[in-house]
Residue, then its C-alpha position, 0 to 999 in steps of 0.5 A: x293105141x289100137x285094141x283088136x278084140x274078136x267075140x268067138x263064142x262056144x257053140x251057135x244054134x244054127x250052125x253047131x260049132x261054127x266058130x271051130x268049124x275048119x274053113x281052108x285048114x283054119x278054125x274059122x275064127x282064126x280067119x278073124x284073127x289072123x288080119x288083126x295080127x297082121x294090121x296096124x292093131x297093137x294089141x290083139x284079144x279074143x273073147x271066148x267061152x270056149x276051152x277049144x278057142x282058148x287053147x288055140x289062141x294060147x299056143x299061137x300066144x294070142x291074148x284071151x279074155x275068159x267069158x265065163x258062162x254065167x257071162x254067156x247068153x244066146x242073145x247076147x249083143x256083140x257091143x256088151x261082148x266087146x265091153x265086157x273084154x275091154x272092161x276087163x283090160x288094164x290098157x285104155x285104148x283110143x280105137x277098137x277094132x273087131x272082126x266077127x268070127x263068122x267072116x272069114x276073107x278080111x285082110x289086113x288091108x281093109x282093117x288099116x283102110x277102116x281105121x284110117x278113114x275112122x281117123x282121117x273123117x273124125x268118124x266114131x264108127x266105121x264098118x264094112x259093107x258087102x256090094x250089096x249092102x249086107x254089113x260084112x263083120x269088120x266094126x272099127x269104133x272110138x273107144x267112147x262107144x264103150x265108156x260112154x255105153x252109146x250104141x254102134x252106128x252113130x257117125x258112121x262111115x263104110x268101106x266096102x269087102x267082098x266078105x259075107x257073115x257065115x250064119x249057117x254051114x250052106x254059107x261057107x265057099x269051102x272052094 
């Protein structure tokens, strides 16, 4: 079983509103969303603490898992987000996938290709890679990564995406 959680938190200090920002008519988180939808996941999650990105996800009938704010810090690392959704699932999965909400671009493609090499060269740890070799938000992992508490890049392979993560709103093509 493949688990598809995506971590799209309220509010960013430096671009307000990011995650909600409209890019192309979309939320931009939506933009995270929407390849998982569509790839070989079974199962899709997003983990928020924001009531706009909850609502959003409930009336596409997409699964939400409730980060409270006691949850919530700024510095938060995305590989204690993802344990905190996975953690708060009944379903064991063998393979997670995420796409970080500040990288709209990815497809269905690139999420199905990760999770073949993951398969195919017994990697723990896939992610995406921009030709410059700036990370690009796709992260596909064996589920050990979280049970076993290990950190991320650990037998790492990489496949590469045109996407680049969206820090502040200069960033965005909104072309």
């Amino acid at each position: 079983m493949i688990l598809g959680l995506i971590a799209a938190k309220e509010n960013s200090n430096r671009f307000m509103n990011k995650n909600i920002h409209l890019h192309k008519g979309e939320p931009m988180f939506w933009h995270s969303v929407k390849p998982l939808l569509d790839s070989v996941v079974d199962d899709v999650y997003v983990v928020t603490d924001s009531k706009y990105i909850k609502s959003y996800c409930e009336e596409r009938k997409v699964n939400v898992i409730w980060r409270p704010k006691n949850a919530c810090r700024d510095d938060d690392k995305l590989i204690n987000i993802l344990r905190f959704g996975y953690y708060n699932l009944e379903k064991k999965y063998d393979v997670v996938v995420t796409v970080m909400a500040n990288c709209p671009g990815h497809t269905s493609e690139i999420i199905n290709n990760g999770i073949k090499l993951l398969k195919n060269k017994k990697l723990r740890e896939v992610r995406t890679f921009n030709c410059d070799g700036e990370e690009s938000g796709v992260l596909i992992f064996k589920r050990e990564i979280l049970e076993n508490n290990f950190d991320i890049s650990y037998y790492i392979g990489g496949i590469t995406s045109n996407v680049k993560e969206i820090h502040y709103k200069g960033d965005l093509d909104e072309n």
